[in-house]
N, C-alpha and C positions, 0 to 999 in steps of 0.2 A: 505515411501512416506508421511506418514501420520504427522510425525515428520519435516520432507524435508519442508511439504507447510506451517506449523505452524511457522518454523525457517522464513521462505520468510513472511509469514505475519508482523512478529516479525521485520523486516529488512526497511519492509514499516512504522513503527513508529519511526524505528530510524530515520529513514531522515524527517526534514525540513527544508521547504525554509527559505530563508533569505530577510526582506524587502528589498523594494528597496532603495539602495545608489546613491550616484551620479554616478558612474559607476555599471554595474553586474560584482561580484563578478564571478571567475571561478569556474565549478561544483563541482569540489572535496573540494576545500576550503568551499565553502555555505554546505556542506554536513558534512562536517570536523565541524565547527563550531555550526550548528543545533543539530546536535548528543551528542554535548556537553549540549545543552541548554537544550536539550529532556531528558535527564540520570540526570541533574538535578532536575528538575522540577517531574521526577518519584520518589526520592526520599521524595518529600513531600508529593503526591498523595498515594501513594500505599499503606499503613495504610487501606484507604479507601476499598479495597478490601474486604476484610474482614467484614469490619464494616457497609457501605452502597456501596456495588457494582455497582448500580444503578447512585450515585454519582461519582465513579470512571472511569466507562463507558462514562457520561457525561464531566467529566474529561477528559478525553482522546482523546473525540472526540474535545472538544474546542480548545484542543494544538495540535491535527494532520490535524483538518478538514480543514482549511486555506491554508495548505502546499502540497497536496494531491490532483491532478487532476482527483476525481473523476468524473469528468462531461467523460471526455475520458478513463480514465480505466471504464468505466459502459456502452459507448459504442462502447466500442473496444469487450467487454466480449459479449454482443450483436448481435457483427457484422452483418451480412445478413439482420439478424433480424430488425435492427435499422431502416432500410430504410420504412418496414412493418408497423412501429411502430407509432403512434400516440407521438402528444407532449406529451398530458397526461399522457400517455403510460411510454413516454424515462423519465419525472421527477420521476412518482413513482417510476420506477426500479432504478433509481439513489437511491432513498432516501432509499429503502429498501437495495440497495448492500450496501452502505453506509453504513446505519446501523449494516449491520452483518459483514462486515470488521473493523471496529470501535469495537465493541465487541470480536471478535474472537483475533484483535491486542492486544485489552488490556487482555486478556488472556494469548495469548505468552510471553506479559511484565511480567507478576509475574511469567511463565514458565524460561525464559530466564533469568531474574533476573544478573544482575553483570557481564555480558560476556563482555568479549575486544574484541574489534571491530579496525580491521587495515587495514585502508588504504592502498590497492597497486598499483593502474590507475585509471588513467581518461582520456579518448578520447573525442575529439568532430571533426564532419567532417564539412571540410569547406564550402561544398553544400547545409552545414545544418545547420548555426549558432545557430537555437534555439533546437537541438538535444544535449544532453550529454551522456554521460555511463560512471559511475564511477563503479569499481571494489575493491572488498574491501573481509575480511577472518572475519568471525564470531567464536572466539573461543569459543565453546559450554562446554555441561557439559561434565565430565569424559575426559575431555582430546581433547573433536571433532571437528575438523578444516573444517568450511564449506564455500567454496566460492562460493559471491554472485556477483551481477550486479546489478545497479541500471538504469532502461533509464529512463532519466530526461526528461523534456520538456520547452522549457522559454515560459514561459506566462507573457508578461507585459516586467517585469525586474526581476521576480523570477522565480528559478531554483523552478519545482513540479515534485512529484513524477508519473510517468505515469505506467510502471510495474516495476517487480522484477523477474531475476531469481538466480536460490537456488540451486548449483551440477549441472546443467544444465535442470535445470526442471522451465520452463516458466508458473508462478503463472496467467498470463492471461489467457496464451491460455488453462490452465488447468479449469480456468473459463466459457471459451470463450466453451468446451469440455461440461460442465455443462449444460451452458445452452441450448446449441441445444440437451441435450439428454432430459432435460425437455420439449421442443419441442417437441418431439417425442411423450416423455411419456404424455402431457397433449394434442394433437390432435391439436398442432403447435396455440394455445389459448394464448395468450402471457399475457392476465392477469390472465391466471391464473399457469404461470409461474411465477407472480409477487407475486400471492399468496402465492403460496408454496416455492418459494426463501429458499434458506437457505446457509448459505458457507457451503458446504463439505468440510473435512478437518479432 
């Protein structure tokens, strides 16, 4: 499991959006091509790991955090919650998920390091024009074949990342799981569930 949501974190850096063109691009191609530009762009970056992590971090958040709907994966992870929640409230939990997804991804990038990534669908329903789901196979280390899901969401004219899931194991709602059990455990105080935040994983 523990490897499963670190692969899905890792899945979330691969994809970003694409600006917007005269026309939107289809999901799998914006995805197709972002993934190109992300595997490059790590090859100059990751050096950095090592040397100023700190900088790497910051690195990684500047090339995923534009393409990544963190506003709604933050409260979707949320849910119930969200309504309870203060503005003040829904911006810090953004900035801290944020932050530890942002960290935890660039983690799986130097885990993950050189895997082929292959494209096999993409759906979108017509009820839904700005919904996507592209599917695609991560081949891992030692041989490991993991297939993913991407749901996309159009904001604007760019395809963003909304969740991931990894073997059939849904990285949100695994979040979404989190945080109501920090509920729980902190006596339903939501900052100080903001407090204590952390990605398990």
């Amino acid at each position: 499991m523990k490897n499963l949501t670190k692969l899905g974190l890792l899945c979330c850096c691969l994809f970003l959006g694409v600006s917007a063109l005269a026309s939107i691009k289809p999901a799998q191609q914006a995805v197709q091509e972002a993934t190109d530009q992300l595997l490059a762009r790590l090859v100059q970056i990751q050096p950095l790991y090592v040397g100023d992590p700190d900088q790497f971090f910051a690195e990684v958040d500047v090339t995923l955090g534009p393409f990544v709907d963190f506003s709604g994966f933050s409260k979707g992870v949320m849910a119930k919650y969200y309504r309870r929640a203060t503005d003040a409230q829904k911006t810090r939990f953004e900035t801290v998920f944020r932050r530890g997804l942002v960290r935890t991804y660039a983690k799986a990038l130097v885990e993950f390091d050189n895997q082929r990534v292959e494209f096999v669908d993409s759906t979108a329903a017509e009820s839904e024009p700005d919904r996507a789901s592209v599917d695609l196979k991560i081949y891992g280390q030692e041989g490991a074949i993991y297939a993913v899901n991407y749901n996309l969401v159009l904001l604007g004219s760019d395809w963003k990342l909304r969740n991931v899931t990894i073997e059939g194991i849904n990285i949100g709602l695994q979040f979404r799981s989190q945080f109501a059990a920090y509920m729980d455990k902190f006596g339903n105080d939501i900052d100080k569930v903001i407090n204590n935040w952390s990605v398990d994983v």
